[in-house]
N, C-alpha and C positions, 0 to 999 in steps of 0.2 A: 743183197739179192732179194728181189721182190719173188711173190709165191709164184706169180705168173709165169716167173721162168726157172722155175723149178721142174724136173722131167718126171713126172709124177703120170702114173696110168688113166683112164679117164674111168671114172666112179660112175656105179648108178644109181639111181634114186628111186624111192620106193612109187609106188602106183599111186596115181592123182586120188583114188577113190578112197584109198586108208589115211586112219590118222596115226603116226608114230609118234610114241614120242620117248627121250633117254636123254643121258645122263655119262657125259663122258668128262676123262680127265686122261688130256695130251699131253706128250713128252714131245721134243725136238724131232722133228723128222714128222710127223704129222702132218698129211695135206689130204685135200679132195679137188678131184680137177673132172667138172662136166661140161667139155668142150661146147654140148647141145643143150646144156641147162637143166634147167630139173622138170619135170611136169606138172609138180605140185609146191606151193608155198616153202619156206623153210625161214622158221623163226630159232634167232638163238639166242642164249640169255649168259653172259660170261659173271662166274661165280670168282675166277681166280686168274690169275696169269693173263698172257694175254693173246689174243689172234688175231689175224688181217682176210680182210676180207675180200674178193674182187668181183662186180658183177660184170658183163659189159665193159665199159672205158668205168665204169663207176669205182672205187676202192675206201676202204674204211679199215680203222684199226676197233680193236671190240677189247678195253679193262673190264673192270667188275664192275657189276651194277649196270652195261650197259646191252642196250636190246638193240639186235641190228636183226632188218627181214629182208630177204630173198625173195624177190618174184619168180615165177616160171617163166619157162620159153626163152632164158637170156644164158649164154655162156659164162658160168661161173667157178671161183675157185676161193679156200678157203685154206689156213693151216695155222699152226702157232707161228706165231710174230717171233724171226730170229732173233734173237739172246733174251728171248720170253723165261725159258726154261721150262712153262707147260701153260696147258690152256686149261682150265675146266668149266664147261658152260652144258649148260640145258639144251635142250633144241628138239624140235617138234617140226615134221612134215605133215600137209594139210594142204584142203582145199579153205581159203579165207574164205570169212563170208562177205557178202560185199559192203557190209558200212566199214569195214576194218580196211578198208583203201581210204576211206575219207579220213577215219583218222591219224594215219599213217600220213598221210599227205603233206602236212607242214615239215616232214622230217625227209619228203623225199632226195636224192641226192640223182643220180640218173640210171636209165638201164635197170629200173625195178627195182635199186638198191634203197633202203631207209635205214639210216641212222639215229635212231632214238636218243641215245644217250643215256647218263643214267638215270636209270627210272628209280621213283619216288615209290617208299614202301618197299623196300629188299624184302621183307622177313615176310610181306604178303603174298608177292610175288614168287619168291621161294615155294609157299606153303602151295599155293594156286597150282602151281608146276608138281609137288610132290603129291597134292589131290589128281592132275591128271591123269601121273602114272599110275594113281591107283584106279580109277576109274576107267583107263584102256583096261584093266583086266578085269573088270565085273562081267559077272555071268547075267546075271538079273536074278541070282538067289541069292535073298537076303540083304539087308545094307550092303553099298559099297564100302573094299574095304580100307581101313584106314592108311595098311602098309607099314613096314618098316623102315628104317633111315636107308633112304635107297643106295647103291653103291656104284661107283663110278665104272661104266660099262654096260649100265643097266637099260634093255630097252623092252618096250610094251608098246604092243600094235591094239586099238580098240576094233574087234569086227563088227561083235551086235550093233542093231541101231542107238540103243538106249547107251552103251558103253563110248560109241562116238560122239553122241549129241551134248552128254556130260561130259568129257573129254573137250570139247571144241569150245563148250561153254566158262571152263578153268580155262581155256588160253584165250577166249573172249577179254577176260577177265582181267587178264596179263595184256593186252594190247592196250585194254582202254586204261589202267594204271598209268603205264609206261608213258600215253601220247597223251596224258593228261595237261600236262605242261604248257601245249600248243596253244589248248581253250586259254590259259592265263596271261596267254602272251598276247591277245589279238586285241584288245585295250590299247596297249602303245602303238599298234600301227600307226603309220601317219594318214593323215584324215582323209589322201587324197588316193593312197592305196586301198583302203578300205572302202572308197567309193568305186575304184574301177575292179575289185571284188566282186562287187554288189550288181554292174554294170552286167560283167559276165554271168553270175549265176543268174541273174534275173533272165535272159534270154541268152543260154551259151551258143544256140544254133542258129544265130546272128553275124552275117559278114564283120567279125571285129578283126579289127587290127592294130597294129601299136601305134599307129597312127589316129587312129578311130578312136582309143582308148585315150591317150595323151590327149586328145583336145576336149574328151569327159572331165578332166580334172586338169584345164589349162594350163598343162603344161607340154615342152617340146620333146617328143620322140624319143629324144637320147635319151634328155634330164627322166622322163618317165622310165622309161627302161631299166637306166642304172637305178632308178629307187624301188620300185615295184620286185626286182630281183634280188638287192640289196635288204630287205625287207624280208621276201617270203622264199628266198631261199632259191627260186626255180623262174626263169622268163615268164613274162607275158604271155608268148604265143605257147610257152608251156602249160602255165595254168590253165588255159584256155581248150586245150587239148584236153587235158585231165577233166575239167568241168564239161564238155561234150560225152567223153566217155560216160560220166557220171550219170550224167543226161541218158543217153543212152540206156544204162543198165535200168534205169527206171524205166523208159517204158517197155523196154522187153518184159519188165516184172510183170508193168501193170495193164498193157495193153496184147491184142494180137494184131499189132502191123507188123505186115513183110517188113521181113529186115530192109531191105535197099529201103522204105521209106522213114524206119529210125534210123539210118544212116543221115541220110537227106535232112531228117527233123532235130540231129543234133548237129548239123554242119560240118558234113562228109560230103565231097562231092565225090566223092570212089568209094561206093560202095566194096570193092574189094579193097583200099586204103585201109575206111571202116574194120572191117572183117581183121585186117592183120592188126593194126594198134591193140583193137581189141582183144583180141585171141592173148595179145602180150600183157595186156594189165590185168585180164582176170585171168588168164590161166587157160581158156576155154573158146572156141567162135559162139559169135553173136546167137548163132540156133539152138546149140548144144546148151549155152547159157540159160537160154529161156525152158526147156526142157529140163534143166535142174533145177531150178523155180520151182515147177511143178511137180516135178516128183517129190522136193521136198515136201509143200505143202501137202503134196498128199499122204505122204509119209508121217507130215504132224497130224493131220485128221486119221488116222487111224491108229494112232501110238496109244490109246488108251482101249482099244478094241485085243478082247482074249487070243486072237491070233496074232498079234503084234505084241502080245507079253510072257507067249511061250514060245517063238522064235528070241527073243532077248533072251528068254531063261534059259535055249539051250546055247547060247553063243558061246564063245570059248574067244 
């Protein structure tokens, strides 16, 4: 019996704007079922036993050692893997920040789902995760603290800014660990997928096609296809898709055009197409996106300023 048809209630997930994070250890009978998805990230880290995961048409099994993450916006479900006997894994809700999409991306599988594998460094990993939870409950008096061996069941919400921003920065930490692996792989690509990489990112919001692409690196459509995919895990018109969004996110960062003309400039011709991809791979629409840009920064320009370190100090 797959999780997915299991008649399990539908779950809700905490608010896009908090970061959670805990420490659980399942027995049989364990599942989460969010018909509507989640709102915010959901990264999890399996210590023990084992659980299956379903996002979308997406599905993955999660042993030890291995990091599997949850986009928002996609119908998902989660529980221990029958005749597992339990699961114990970490896991963290969150808003990602946006480079932890690129490096996530060699491990995407579909429907938001990424399967990491097992990541390199356990014991760092571990530690990074046990600095989180203590860092979701810093007041801002005094060093953060160190914590005790946390206990399975254990969860901690970070509110202050300074409790989130160290929070987010431990499971920064754990992302970039985990998708390390991807940078070492990209040497053996074959030379001719590596070029039509290079084709797209060089101008993603360029009429390409896998037609267009295949005759960049002289080869036929299909043969391209099957290799390009064979290789990085995801289509052409896949990657292509992901590299416009990519596209995308940067100039919302770094420019003020109207959205419909970064739609247009990363190669959208529906601007409301645009808007929905969007809204699905980062959690948020294209406006709202850009408006959390800037509250951030402006959030980092006054985190050293006296009134932004006794609102920290009274957080709870």
């Amino acid at each position: 019996m797959h999780a997915e048809e299991l008649p399990e209630p539908a779950a809700p997930s905490p608010p896009p704007g908090l970061v959670t994070v805990g420490r659980f250890d399942q027995g049989p009978g364990y599942r989460v079922n969010r018909p509507r998805g989640s709102d915010s990230w959901l990264f999890t880290w399996t210590t023990g036993g084992r659980g299956r995961l379903r996002q979308g048409a997406a599905r993955t099994a999660a042993g030890a050692g291995d990091l599997v993450v949850l986009g928002p916006g996609v119908p998902q479900r989660y529980a221990v893997e029958p005749g597992a006997g339990h699961w114990a894994f970490w896991w963290a809700h969150c808003q990602a920040r946006p480079s932890w999409t690129g490096w996530l991306r060699p491990y995407a599988l579909d429907d938001g789902l990424y399967a990491v594998g097992p990541a390199p460094a356990p014991e760092r990993i571990e530690a990074a995760f046990r600095r989180m939870l203590a860092d979701a409950r810093w007041t801002g008096d005094g060093p953060p603290p160190e914590g005790p061996e946390p206990a399975p069941g254990e969860v901690a919400v970070a509110h202050g800014t300074a409790a989130r921003e160290l929070s987010l920065c431990s499971l920064e930490e754990i992302v970039l660990l985990a998708a390390a692996r991807a940078e070492r792989r990209r040497p053996d690509l074959d030379a001719r997928v590596r070029h039509a990489e290079a084709v797209i990112a060089a101008d993603p919001g360029a009429p390409h096609t896998v037609r267009s692409l295949a005759g960049a690196v002289a080869l036929s459509p299909s043969r391209f296809a099957h290799l390009f995919t064979e290789q990085l895990g995801r289509s052409p018109m896949r990657a292509l898709r992901e590299a416009r969004l990519l596209h995308a996110a940067r100039l919302l960062e770094a420019t003020d055009l109207p959205v419909e003309r970064v739609a247009a400039a990363s190669g959208f011709t529906s601007a409301f197409h645009f808007s929905r991809v969007f809204r699905q791979r980062y959690g948020t629409p294209p406006g709202a996106y850009r408006q959390g840009i800037a509250r951030s920064a402006g959030d980092a320009g006054d985190a050293g300023g006296p009134a932004n370190a006794r609102e920290a100090a009274g957080s709870s």
